[in-house]
LOZA-787725 format. One record per atom (N, C-alpha, C): residue number from 1; residue in one letter; atom name; x, y, z. Coordinates in Angstrom, 3 decimals. Example, Ala and Ser with C-alpha at 12.3 -4.5 7.8 and 13.67 -1.06 7.14 Angstrom:
2
rec n:1 res:A atom:N u:13.190 v:-5.690 w:7.800
rec n:1 res:A atom:CA u:12.300 v:-4.500 w:7.800
rec n:1 res:A atom:C u:13.200 v:-3.300 w:7.800
rec n:2 res:S atom:N u:12.850 v:-2.250 w:7.080
rec n:2 res:S atom:CA u:13.670 v:-1.060 w:7.140
rec n:2 res:S atom:C u:12.900 v:0.030 w:7.870
//
This chain:
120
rec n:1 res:X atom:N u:-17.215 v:10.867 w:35.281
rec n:1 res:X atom:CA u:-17.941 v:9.656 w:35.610
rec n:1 res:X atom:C u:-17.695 v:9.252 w:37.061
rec n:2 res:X atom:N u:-16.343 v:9.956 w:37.658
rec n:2 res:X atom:CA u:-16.513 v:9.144 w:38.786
rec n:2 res:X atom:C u:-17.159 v:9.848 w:39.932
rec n:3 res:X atom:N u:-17.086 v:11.192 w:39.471
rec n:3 res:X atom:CA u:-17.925 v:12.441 w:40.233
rec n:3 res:X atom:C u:-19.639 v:11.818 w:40.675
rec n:4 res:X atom:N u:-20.164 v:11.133 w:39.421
rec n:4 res:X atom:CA u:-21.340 v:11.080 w:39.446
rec n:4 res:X atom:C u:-21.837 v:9.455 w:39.402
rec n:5 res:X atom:N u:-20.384 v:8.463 w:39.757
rec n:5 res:X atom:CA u:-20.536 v:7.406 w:40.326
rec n:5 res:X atom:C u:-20.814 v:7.948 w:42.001
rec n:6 res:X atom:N u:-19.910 v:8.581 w:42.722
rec n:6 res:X atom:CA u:-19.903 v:9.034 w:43.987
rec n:6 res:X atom:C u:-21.168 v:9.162 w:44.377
rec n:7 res:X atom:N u:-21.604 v:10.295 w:43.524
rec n:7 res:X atom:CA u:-23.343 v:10.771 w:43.641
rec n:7 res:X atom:C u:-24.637 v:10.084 w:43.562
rec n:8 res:X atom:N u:-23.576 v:9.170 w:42.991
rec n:8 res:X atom:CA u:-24.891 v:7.861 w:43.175
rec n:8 res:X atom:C u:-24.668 v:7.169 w:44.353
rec n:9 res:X atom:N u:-23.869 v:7.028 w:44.896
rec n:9 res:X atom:CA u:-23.685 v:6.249 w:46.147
rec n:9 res:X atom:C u:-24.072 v:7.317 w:47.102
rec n:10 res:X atom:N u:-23.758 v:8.389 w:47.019
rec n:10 res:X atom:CA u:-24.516 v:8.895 w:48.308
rec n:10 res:X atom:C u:-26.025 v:9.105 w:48.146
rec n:11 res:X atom:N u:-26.384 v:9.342 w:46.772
rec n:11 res:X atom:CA u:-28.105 v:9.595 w:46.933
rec n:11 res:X atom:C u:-28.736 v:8.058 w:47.475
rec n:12 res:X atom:N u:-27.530 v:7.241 w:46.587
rec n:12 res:X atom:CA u:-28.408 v:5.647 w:47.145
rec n:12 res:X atom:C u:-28.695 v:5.677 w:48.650
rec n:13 res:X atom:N u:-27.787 v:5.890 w:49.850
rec n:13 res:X atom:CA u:-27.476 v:5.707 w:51.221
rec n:13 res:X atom:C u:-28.110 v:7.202 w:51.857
rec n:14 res:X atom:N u:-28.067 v:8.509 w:51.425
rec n:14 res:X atom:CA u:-29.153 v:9.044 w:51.826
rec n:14 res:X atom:C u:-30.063 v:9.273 w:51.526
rec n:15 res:X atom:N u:-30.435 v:9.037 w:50.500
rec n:15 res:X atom:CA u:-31.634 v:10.072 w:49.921
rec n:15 res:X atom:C u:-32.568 v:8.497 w:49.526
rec n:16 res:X atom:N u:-32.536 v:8.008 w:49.662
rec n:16 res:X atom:CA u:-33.481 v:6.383 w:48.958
rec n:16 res:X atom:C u:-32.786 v:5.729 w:50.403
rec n:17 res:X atom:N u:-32.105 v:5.654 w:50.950
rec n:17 res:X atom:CA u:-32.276 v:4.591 w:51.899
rec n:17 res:X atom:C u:-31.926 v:3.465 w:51.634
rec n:18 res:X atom:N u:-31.052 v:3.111 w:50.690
rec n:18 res:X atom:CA u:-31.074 v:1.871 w:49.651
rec n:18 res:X atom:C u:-29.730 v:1.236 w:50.017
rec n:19 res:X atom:N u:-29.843 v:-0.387 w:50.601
rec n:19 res:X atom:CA u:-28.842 v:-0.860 w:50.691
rec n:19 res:X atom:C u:-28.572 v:-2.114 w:49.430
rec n:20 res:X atom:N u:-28.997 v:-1.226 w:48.238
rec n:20 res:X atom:CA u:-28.622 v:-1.423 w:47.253
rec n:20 res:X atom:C u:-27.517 v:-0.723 w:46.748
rec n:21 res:X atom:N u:-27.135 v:0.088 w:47.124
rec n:21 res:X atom:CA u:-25.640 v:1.286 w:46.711
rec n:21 res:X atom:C u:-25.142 v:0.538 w:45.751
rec n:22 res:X atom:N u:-24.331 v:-0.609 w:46.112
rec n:22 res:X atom:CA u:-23.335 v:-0.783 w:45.335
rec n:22 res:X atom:C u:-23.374 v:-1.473 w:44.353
rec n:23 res:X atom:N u:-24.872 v:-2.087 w:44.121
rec n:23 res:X atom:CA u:-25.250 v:-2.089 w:43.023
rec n:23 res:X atom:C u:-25.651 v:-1.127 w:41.564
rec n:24 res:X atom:N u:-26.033 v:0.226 w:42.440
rec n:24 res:X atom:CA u:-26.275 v:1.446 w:41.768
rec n:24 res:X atom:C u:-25.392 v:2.213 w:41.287
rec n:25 res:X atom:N u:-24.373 v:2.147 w:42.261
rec n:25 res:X atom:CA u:-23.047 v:2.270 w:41.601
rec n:25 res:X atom:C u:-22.134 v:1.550 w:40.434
rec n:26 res:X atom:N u:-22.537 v:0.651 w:40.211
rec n:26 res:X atom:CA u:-22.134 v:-0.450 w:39.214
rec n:26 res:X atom:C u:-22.940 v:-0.274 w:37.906
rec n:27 res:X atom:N u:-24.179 v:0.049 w:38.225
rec n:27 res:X atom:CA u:-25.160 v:0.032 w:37.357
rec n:27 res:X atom:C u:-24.798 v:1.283 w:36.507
rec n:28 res:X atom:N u:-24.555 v:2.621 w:37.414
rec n:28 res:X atom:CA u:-24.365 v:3.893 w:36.663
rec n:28 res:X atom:C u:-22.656 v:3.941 w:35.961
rec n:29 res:X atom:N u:-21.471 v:3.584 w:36.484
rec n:29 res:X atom:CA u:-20.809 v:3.198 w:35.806
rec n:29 res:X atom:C u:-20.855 v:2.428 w:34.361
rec n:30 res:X atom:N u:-21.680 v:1.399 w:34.247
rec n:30 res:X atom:CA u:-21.564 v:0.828 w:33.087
rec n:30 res:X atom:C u:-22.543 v:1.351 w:32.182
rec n:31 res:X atom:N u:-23.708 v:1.961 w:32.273
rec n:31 res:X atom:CA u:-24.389 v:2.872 w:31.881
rec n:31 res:X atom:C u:-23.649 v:3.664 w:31.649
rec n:32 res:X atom:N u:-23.131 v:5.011 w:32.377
rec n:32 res:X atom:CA u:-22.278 v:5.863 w:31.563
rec n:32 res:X atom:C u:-21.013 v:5.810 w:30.915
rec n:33 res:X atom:N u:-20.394 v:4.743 w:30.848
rec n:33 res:X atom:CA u:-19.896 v:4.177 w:29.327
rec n:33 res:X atom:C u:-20.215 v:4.119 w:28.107
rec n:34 res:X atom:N u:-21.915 v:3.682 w:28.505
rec n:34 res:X atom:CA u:-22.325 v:3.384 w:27.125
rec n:34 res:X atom:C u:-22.512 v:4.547 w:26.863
rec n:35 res:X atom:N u:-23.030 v:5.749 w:27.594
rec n:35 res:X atom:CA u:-23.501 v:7.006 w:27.497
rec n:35 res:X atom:C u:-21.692 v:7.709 w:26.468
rec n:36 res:X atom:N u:-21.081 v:7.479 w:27.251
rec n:36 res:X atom:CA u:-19.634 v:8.305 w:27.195
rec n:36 res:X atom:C u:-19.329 v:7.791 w:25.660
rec n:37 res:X atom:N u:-19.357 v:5.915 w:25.111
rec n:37 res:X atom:CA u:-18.879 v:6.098 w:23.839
rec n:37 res:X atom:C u:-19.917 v:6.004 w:22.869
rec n:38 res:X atom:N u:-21.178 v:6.899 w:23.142
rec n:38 res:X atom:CA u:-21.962 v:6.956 w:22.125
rec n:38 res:X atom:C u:-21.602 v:8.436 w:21.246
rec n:39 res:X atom:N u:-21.287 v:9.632 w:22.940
rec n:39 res:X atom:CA u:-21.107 v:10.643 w:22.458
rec n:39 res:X atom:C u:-19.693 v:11.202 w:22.079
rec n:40 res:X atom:N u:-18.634 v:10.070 w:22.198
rec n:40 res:X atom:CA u:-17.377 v:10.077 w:21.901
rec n:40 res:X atom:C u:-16.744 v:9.882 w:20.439
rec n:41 res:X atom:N u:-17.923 v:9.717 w:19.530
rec n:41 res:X atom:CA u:-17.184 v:9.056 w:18.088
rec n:41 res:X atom:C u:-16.646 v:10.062 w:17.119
rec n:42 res:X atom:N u:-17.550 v:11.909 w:17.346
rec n:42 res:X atom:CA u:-17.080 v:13.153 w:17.178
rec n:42 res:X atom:C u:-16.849 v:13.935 w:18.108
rec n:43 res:X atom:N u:-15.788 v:14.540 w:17.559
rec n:43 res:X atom:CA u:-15.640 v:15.962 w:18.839
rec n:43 res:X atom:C u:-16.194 v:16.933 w:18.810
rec n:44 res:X atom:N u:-17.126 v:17.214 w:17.703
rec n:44 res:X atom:CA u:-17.931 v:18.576 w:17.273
rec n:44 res:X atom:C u:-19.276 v:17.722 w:17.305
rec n:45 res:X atom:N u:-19.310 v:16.925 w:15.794
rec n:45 res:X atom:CA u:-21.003 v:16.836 w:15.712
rec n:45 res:X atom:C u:-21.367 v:15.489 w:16.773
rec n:46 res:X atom:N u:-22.718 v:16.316 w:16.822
rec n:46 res:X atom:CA u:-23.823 v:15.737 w:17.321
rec n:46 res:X atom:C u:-24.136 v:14.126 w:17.484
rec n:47 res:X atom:N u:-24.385 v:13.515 w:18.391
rec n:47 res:X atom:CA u:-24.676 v:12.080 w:17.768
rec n:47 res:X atom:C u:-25.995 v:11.536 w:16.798
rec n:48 res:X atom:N u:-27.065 v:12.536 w:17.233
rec n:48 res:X atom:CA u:-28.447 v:12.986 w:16.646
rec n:48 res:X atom:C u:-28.177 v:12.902 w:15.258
rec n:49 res:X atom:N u:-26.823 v:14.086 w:14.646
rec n:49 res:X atom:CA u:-26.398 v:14.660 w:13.549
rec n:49 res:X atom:C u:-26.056 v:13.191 w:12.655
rec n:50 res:X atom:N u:-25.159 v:12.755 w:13.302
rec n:50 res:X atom:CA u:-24.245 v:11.474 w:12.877
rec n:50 res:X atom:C u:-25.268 v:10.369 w:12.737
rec n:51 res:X atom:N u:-25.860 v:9.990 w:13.464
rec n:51 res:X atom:CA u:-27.112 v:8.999 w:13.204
rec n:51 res:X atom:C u:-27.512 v:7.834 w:13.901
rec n:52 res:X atom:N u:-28.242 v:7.543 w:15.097
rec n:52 res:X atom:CA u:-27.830 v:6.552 w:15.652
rec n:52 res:X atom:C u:-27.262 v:4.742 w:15.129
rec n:53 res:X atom:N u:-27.522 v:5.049 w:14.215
rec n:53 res:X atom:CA u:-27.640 v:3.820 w:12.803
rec n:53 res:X atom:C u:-26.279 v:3.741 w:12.290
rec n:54 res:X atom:N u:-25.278 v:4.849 w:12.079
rec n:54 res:X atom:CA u:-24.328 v:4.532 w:11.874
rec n:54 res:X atom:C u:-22.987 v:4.332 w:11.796
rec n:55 res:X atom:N u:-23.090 v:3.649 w:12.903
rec n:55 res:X atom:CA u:-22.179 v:2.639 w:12.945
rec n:55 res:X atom:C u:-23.153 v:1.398 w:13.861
rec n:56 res:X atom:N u:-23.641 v:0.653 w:12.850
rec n:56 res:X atom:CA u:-24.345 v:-0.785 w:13.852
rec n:56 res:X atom:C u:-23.521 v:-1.380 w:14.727
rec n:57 res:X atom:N u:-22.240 v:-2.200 w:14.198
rec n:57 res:X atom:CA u:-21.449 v:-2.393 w:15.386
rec n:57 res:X atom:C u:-21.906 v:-2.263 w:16.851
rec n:58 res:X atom:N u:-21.312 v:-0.450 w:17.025
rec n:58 res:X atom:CA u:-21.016 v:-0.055 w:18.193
rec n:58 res:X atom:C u:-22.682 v:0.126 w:18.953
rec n:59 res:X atom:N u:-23.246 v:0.065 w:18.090
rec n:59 res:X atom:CA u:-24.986 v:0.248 w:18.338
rec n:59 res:X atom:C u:-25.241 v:-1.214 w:19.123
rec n:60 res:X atom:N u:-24.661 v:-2.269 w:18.345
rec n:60 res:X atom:CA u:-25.001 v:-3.423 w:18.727
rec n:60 res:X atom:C u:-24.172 v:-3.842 w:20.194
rec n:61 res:X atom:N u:-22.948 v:-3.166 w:20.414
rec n:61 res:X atom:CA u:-22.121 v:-3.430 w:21.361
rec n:61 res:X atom:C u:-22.995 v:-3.056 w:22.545
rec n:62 res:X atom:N u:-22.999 v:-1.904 w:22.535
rec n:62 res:X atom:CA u:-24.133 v:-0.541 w:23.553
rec n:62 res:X atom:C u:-25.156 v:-1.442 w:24.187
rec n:63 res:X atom:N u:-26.307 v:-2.004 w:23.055
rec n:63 res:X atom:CA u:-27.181 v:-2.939 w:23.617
rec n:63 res:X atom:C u:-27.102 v:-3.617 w:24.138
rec n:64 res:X atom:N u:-26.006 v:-4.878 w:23.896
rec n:64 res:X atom:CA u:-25.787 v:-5.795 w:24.517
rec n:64 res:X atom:C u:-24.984 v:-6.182 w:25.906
rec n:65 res:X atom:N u:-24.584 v:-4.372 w:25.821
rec n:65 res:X atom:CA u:-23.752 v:-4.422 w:27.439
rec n:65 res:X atom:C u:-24.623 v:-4.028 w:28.650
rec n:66 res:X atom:N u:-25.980 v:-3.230 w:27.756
rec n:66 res:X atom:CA u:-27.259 v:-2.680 w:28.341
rec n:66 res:X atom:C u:-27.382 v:-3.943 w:29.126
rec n:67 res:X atom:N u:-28.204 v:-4.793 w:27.925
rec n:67 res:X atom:CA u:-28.813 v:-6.149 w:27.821
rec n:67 res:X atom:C u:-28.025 v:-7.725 w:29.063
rec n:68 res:X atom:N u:-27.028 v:-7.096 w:29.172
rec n:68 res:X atom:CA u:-25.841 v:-8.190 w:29.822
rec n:68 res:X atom:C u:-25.966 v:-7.482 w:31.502
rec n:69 res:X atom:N u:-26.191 v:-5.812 w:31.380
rec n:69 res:X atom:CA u:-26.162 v:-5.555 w:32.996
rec n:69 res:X atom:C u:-27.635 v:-5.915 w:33.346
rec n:70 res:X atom:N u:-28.506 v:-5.406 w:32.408
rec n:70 res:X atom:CA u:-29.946 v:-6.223 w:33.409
rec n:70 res:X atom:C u:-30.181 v:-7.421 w:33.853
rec n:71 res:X atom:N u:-29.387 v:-8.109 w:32.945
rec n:71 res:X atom:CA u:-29.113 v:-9.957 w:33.559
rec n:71 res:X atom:C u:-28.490 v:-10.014 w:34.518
rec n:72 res:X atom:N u:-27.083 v:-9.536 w:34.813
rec n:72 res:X atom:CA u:-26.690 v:-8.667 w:36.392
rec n:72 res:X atom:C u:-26.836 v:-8.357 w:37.264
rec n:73 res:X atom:N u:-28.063 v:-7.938 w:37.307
rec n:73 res:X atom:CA u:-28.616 v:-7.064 w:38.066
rec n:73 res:X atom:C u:-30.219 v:-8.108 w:38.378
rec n:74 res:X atom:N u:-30.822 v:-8.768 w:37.284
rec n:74 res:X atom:CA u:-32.293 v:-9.311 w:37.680
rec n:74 res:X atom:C u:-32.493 v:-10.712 w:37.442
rec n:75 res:X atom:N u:-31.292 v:-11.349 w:36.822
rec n:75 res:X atom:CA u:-31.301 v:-12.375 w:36.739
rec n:75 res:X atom:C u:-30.466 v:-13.486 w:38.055
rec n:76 res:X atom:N u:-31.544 v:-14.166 w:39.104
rec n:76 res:X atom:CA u:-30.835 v:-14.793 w:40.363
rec n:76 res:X atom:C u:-29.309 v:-15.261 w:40.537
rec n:77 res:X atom:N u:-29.574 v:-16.073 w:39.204
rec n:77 res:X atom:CA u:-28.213 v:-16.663 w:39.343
rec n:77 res:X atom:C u:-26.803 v:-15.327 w:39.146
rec n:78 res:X atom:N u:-26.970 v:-14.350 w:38.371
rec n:78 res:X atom:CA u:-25.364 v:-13.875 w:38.044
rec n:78 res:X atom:C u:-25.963 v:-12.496 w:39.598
rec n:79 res:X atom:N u:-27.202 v:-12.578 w:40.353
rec n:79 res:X atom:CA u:-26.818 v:-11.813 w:41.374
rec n:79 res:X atom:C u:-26.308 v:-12.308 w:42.709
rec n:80 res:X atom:N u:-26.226 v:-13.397 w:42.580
rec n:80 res:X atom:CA u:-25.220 v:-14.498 w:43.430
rec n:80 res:X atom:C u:-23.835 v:-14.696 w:42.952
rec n:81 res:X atom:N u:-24.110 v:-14.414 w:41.639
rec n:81 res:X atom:CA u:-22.688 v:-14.788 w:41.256
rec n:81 res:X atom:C u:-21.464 v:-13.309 w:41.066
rec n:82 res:X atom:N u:-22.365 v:-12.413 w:41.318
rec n:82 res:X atom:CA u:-21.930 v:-11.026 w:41.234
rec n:82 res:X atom:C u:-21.973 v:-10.825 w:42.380
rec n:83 res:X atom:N u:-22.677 v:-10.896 w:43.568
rec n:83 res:X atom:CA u:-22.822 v:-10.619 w:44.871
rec n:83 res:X atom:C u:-23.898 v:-9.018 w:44.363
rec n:84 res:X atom:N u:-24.717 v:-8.789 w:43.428
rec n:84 res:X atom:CA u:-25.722 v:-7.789 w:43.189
rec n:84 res:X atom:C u:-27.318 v:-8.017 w:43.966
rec n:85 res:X atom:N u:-27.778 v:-6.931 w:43.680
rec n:85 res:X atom:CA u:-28.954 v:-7.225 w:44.301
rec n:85 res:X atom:C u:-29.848 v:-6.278 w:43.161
rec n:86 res:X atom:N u:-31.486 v:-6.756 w:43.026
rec n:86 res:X atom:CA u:-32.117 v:-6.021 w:42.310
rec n:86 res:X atom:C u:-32.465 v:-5.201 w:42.841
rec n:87 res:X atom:N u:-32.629 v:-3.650 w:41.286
rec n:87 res:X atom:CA u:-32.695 v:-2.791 w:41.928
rec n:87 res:X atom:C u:-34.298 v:-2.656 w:41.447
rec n:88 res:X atom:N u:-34.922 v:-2.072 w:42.632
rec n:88 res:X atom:CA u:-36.136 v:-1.460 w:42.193
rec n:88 res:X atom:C u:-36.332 v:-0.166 w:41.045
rec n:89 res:X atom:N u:-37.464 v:0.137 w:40.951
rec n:89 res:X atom:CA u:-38.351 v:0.707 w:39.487
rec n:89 res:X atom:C u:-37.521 v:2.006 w:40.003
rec n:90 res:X atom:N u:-37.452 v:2.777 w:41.062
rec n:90 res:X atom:CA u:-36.844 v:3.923 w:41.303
rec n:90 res:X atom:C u:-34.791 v:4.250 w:41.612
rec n:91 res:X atom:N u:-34.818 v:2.992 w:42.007
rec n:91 res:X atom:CA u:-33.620 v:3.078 w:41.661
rec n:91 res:X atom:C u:-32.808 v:2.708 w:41.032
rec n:92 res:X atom:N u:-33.662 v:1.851 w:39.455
rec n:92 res:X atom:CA u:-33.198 v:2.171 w:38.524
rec n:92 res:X atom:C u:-33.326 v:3.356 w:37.765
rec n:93 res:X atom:N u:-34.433 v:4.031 w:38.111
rec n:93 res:X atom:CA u:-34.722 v:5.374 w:37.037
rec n:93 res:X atom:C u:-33.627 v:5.975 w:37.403
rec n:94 res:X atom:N u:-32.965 v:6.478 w:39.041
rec n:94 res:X atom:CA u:-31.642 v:7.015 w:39.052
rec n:94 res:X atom:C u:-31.001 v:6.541 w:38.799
rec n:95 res:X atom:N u:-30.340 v:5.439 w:38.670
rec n:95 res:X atom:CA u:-29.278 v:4.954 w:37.477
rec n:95 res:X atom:C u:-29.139 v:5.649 w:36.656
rec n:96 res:X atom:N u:-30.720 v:5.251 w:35.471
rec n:96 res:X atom:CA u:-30.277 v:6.161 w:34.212
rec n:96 res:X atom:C u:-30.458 v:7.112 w:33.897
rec n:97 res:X atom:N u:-31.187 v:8.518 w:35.076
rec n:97 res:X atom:CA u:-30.930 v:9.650 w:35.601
rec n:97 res:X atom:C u:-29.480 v:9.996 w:35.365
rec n:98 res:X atom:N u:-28.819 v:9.509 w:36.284
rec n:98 res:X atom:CA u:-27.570 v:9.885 w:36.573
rec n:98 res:X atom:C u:-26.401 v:9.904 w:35.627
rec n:99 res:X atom:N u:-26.376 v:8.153 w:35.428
rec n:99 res:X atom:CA u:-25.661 v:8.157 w:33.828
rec n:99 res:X atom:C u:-25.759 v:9.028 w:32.619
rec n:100 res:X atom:N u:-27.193 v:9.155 w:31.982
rec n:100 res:X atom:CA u:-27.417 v:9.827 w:31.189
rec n:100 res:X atom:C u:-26.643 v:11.096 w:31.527
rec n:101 res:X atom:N u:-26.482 v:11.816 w:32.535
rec n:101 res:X atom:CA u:-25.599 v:12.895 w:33.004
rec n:101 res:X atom:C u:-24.415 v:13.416 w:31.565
rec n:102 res:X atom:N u:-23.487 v:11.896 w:32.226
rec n:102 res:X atom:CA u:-21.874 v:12.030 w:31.151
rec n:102 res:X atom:C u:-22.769 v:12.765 w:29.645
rec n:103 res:X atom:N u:-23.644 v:11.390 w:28.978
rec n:103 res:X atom:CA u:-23.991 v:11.659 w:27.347
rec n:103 res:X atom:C u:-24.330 v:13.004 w:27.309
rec n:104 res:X atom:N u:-25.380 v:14.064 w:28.287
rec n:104 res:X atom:CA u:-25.829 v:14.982 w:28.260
rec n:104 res:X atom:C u:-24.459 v:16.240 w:28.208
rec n:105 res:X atom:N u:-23.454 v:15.925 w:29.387
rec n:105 res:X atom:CA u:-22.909 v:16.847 w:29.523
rec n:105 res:X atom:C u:-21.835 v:16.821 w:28.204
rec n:106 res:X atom:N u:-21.479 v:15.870 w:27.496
rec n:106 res:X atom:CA u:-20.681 v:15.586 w:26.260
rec n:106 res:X atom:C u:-21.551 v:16.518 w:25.109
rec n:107 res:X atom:N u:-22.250 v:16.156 w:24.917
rec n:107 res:X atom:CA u:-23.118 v:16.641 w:23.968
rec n:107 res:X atom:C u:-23.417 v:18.280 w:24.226
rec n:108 res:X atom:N u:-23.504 v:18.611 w:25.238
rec n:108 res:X atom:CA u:-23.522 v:20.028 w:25.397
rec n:108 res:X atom:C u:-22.561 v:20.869 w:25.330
rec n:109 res:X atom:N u:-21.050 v:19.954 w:25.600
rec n:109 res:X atom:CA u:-19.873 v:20.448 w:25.737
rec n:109 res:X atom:C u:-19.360 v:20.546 w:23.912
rec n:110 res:X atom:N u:-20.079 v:19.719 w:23.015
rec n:110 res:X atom:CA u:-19.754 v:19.694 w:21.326
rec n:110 res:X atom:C u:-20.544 v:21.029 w:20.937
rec n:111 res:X atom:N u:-21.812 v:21.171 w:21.820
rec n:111 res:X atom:CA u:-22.648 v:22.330 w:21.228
rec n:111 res:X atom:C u:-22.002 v:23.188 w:21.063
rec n:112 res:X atom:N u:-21.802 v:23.839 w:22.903
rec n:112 res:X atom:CA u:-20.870 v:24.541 w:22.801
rec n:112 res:X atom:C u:-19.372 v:25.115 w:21.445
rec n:113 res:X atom:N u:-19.209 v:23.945 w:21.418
rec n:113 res:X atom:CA u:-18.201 v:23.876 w:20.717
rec n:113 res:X atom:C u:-18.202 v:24.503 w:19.522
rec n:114 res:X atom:N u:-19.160 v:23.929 w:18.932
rec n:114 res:X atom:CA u:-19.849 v:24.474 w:17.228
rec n:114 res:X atom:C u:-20.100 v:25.387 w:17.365
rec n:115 res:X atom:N u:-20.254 v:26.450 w:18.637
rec n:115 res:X atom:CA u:-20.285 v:27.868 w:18.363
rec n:115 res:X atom:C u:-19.049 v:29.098 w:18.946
rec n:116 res:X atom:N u:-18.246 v:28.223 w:19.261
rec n:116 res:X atom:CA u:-16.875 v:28.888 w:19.379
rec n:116 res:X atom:C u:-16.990 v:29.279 w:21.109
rec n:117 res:X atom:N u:-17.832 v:28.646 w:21.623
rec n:117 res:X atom:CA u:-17.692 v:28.975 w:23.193
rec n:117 res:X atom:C u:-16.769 v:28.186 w:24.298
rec n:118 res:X atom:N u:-16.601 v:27.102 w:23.527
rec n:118 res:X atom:CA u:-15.926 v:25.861 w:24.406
rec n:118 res:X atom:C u:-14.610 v:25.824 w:23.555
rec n:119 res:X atom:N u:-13.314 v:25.336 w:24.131
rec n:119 res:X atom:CA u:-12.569 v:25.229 w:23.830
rec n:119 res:X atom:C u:-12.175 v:23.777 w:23.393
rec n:120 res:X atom:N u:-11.820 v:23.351 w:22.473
rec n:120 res:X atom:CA u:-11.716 v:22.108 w:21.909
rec n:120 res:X atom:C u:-10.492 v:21.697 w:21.495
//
């Protein structure tokens, strides 16, 4: 995660031009959390497998930390009160480009797993 916090700060500052960084950086951090303990609840199966449904709880946690950074991030008052800035339509899609990363690479690393290629 912090590999691809980094990577967000530099695509923000070169590649977009965005003196939004350190908002994007914030954004993909807490995003790939949610990413990291969705695909963290098995070490083999799948989250697909397991179900997104069950465990509501942690389903409900996920959302609402979603739900709590877009207020963060687009709502005036907590981006004054955060010192954030909104991010535009593209640099949010890299946000959850990027984040999505961790869930992807977890999940590939269990595949792996279930077929005796990865070490577990």
């Amino acid at each position: 995660m912090a590999g691809i916090s980094l990577l967000s700060q530099a695509y923000a500052i070169h590649v977009l031009g965005s003196a939004h960084w350190q908002t994007m950086v914030f954004t993909v951090l807490t995003l790939s959390q949610m990413g990291n303990v969705l695909a963290v609840r098995s070490e083999r199966q799948s989250l697909f497998r397991q179900g997104l449904l069950s465990n509501r709880w942690l389903l409900g946690a996920v959302v609402l930390t979603v739900a709590l950074q877009m207020l963060a991030i687009y709502l005036p008052f907590f981006n004054r009160l955060l010192r954030r800035a909104p991010l535009s339509m593209p640099e949010l899609t890299a946000c959850l480009a990027l984040s999505a990363a961790v869930f992807v690479i977890m999940e590939a690393e269990k595949w792996l797993a279930r077929r005796g290629l990865a070490y577990r």
